[in-house]
N, C-alpha and C positions, 0 to 999 in steps of 0.2 A: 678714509671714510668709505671708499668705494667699499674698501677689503672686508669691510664691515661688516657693510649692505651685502656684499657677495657670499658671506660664510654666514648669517642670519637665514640668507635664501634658503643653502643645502641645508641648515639645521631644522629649516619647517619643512622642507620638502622630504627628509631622514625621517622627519617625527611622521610626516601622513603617509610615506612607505610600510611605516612600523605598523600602522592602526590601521594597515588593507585589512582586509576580509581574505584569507587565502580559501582556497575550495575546498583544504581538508576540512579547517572550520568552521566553513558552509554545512559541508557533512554532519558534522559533530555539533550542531546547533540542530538540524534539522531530524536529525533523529534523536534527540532530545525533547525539540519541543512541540515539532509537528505534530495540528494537531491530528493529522489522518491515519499518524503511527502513536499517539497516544489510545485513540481509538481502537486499533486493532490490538495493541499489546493487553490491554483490556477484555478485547473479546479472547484473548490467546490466554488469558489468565481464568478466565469465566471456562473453559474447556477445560484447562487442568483442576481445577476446585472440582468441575464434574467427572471426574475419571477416577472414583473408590469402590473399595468392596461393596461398600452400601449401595449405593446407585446401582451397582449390576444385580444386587439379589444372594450376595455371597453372604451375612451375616445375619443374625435373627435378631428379632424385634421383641421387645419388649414394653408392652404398654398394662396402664394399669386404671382400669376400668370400674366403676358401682353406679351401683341403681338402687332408688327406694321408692315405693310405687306404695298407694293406700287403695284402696277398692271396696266402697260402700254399696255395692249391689245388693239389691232382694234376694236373699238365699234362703232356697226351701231343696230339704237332703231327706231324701226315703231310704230306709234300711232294711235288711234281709228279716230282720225282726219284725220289720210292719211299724218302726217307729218311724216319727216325722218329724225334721224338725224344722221349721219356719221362724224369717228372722229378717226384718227390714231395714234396711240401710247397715247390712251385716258388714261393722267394720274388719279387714283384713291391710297386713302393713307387710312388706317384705323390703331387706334391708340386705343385700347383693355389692359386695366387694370382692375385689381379687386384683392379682399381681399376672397377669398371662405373658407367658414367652412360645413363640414360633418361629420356628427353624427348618428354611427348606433345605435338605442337605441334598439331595436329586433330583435335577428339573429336566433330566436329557441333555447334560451337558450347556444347558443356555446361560449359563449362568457367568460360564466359563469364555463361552464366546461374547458373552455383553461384555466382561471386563477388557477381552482384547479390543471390541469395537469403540469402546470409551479409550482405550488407551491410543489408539491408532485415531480418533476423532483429534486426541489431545496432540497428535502431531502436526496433523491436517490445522489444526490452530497453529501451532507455532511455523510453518510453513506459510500460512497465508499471512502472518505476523513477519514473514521476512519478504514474504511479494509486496508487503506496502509497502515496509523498506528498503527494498530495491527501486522500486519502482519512484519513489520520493527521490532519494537521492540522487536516480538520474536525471530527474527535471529539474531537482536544483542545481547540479552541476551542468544541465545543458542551460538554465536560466544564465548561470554567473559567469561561463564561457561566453554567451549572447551578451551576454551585459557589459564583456569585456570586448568585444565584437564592435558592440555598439559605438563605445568612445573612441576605439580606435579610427572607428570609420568617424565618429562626429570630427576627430584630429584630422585628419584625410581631406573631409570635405570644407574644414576650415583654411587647409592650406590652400585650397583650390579659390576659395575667396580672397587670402592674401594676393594672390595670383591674380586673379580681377581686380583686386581693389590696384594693385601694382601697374594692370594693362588699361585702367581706366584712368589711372595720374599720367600715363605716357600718352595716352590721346585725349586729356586735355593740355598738357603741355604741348604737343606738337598741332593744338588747333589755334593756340595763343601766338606763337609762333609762325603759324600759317603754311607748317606740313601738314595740316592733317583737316579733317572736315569736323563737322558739327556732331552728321550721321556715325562716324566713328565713334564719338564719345556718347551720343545715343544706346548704339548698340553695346560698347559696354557696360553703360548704366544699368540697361537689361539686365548683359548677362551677371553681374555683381549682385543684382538682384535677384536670381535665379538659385544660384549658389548659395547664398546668404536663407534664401527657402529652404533649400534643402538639408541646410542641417537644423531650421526647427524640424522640420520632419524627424530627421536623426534623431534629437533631443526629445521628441514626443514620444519615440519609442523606448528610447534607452530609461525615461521617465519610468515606462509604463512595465522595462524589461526589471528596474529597480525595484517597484512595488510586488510584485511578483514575488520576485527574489524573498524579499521582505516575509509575507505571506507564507512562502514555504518555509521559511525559520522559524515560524509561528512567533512574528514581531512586529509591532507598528507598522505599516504600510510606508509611513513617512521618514522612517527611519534613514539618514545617512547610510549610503553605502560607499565603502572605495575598494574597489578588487585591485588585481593584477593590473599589471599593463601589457601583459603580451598574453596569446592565448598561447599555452605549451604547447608540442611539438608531439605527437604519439606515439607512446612506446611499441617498439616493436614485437612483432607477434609469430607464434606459427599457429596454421591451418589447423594442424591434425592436433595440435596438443590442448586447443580450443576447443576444437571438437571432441575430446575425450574428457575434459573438464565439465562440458554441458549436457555431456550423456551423465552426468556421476552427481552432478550438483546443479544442476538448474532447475528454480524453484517451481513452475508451472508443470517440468516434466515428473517433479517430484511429488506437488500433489495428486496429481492425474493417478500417479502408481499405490499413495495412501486410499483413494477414490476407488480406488477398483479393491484394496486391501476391506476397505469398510464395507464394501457392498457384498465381499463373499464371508463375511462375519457377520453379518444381517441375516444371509444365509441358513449358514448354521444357528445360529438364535434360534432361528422361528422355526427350523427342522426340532430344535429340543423340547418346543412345546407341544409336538405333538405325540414325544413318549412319557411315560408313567411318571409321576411327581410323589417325593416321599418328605412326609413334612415330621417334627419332631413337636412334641407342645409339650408343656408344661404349666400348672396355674397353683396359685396360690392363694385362696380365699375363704372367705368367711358373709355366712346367709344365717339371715334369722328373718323368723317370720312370727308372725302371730294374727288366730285369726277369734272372732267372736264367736263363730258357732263350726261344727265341725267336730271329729275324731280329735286334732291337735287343738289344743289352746296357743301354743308357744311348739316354735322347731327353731333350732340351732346347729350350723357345722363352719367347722373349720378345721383346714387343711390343704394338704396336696392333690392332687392328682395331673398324672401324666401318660403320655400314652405318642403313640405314631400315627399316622394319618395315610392313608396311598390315594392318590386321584389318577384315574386309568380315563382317558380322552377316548370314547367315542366316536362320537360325533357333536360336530359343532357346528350347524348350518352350512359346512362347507367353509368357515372363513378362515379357519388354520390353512386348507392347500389354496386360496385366492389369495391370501397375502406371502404365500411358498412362491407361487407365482411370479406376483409380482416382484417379489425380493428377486427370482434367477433375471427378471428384466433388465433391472436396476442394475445389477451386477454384469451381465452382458453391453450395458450401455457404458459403464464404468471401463470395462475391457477397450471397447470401441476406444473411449476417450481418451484410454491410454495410449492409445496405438495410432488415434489423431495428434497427440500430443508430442508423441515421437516423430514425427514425419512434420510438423510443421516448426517443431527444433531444428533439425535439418535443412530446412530451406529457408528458415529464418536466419541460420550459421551463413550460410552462403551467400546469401542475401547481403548481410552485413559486411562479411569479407569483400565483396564484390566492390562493395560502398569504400572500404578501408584500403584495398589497394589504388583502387580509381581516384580517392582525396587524395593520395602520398603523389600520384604522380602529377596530380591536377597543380599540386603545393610547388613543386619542382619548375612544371613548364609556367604557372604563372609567376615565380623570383623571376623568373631570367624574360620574361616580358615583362617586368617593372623596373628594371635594369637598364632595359632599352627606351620606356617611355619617359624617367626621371633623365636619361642623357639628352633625348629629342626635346625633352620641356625646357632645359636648360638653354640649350642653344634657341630653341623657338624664341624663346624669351630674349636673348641678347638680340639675336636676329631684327625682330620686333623692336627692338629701342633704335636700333638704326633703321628702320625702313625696310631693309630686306628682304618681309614677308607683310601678307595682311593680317588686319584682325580677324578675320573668319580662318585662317589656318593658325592662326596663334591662339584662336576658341577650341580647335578642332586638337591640336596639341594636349592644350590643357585637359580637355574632356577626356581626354586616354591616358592622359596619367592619372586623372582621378579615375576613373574606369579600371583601371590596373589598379590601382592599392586597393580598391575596395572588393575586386573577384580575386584577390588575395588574401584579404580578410574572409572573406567568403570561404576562400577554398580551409583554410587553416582552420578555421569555427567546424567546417565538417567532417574534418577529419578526426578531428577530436570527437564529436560525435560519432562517428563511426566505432572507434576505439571505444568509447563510454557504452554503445550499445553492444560491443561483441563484450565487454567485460560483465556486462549486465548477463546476455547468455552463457555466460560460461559460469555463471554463480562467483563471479570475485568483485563483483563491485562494491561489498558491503565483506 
């Protein structure tokens, strides 16, 4: 019956391994169904719909236009002849259709520069469309690392209450007995108390690091979660090869360099409207008129005509070279940004690494200080069943071994973060 009971355990504990959450499929939910990456891939969509010939001015328009207008005004007409003719509520009808097509085929080149600035806007979308999703997925994987943080540490701080609840049956046994005092079993009452707080605390967060979680995978807040049990170990890295990946692919330094690219094609745009424009037209219509008094009774046409158009810019209050202006600003501030953008890549690389080798070695010295306080607790502990030592050094035991696993979870959770934010600068976390 035991064997029963024993291999039905591993078959549920098999099944809710099976049904964790791993962090790739954190990912993979989250950039599906987030919704602040639904949002942007939206706006990233809305930028390529605007990036056509049309939009820039390259293609000619065709619309097709009438009018039919009556006009009963009092008309009186004098003639070279000395005739007169007068005529009240002289009715006049004109009946104005047509098919018109215009075609700018030479604007000073702006035409040319608008489509590269739509095309280059249209990247500047898909770039900002990968900064959400970077920038998502790292919060859900620093949430589900946190989350896994969490229980470790809630296991941590449970053992630490077995350990109370253990050192608080030893000193009431030894006060029934008549080793031990009252105040002994007092003060462990406390400390069992103490401990037993602090993993609601644990559990309050791990609660609130769940909901979270949830949130970022754009799902029920309430939703069951089960991750890992261990936070993984951080893959190893180099310096320079980081550093050459995040000059080449990192998404902030890469819109900064689209930012300067749109702002010197704003440029030229507005440089093209202030040479000669050659338009093309063409129409296709039909007018008839008639009127009550007058040389015609009735007029009729229909047909073509076409022709070219030139428009030669003068002057225009001044706002062609105020908006020239402002355009070399814009473009100068773009330059700037880029070149802020570059320099804060850089100390932001360093920054991180700085973080990534200091966790690896923080990871290293605190194993081998929980090595030494899991050995101390043990003996504290036997020690303590015989008399040996007091409760206040067998409090003070316990407290550094809990103190130890958990600035070991501690260190482990940020190194992993560390790792997660240098892959983030280097453009490979997505």
């Amino acid at each position: 019956m035991r064997a029963l009971t024993t291999i039905a355990v591993l078959l549920l504990a098999a099944a809710a391994a099976a049904q964790a959450l791993t962090a790739e499929e954190a990912v993979r939910i989250a950039v599906e169904r987030n919704h602040g990456i639904r949002m942007a891939r939206l706006d990233a969509r809305s930028a390529e719909l605007m990036n056509t010939a049309g939009n820039a001015g390259m293609l000619p328009t065709v619309d097709v236009v009438g009018q039919y207008s009556i006009d009963n005004s009092a008309t009186t007409q004098t003639f070279f002849s000395g005739e007169v003719r007068e005529r009240d509520n002289a009715d006049q009808r004109v009946l104005d259709a047509a098919v018109q097509l215009n075609w700018t085929v030479f604007d000073g080149l702006s035409m040319w520069a608008a489509k590269d600035r739509l095309e280059a806007l249209e990247l500047i979308g898909r770039t900002q469309l990968r900064q959400r999703i970077e920038a998502t997925v790292y919060e859900a994987l620093a949430t589900y690392y946190q989350l896994v943080q969490l229980r470790r540490a809630i296991a941590v701080q449970q053992e630490g209450v077995r350990i109370s609840r253990e050192r608080f049956g030893i000193a009431q046994a030894a006060e029934r007995i008549g080793s031990g005092s009252g105040l002994q079993v007092v003060q462990a009452r406390l400390d069992l108390s103490a401990d037993s707080a602090a993993v609601l605390d644990l559990q309050v967060q791990e609660a609130a690091g769940a909901a979270r979680l949830n949130a970022l995978l754009g799902r029920d807040p309430a939703t069951p979660v089960e991750v890992a049990a261990e936070v993984p170990a951080p893959a190893p890295m180099d310096l320079a090869e980081v550093q050459q990946a995040a000059r080449q692919a990192n998404s902030d330094l890469q819109q900064a360099r689209q930012q300067r690219i749109a702002a010197d094609l704003s440029v030229k745009e507005l440089r093209g409207v202030l040479l000669p424009q050659l338009d093309l037209f063409a129409n296709y219509g039909y007018t008839r008129s008639t009127s009550a008094v007058g040389i015609l009774q009735s007029n009729q046409a229909l047909g073509p005509d076409y022709g070219a158009r030139v428009r030669i810019p003068l002057f225009a209050g001044l706002q062609g070279r105020s908006a020239m202006q402002v355009a070399k600003v814009e473009r100068e501030r773009a330059e700037i940004g880029a070149q802020q953008a570059e320099l804060g890549l850089e100390e932001s690389l360093l920054n991180a690494w700085t973080a990534y080798t200091t966790a690896g070695r923080r990871v290293a010295l605190e194993e081998q200080n929980l090595d030494g306080a899991r050995t101390q607790s043990t003996v504290a502990l036997e020690s303590y069943r015989l008399g040996a030592i007091t409760a206040v050094e067998l409090r003070e035991v316990q407290l550094a071994l809990v103190s130890a696993e958990q600035r070991l979870l501690v260190a482990r959770y940020e190194a992993k973060l560390a790792e997660l934010q240098l892959q983030w600068l280097a453009g490979r976390l997505v």
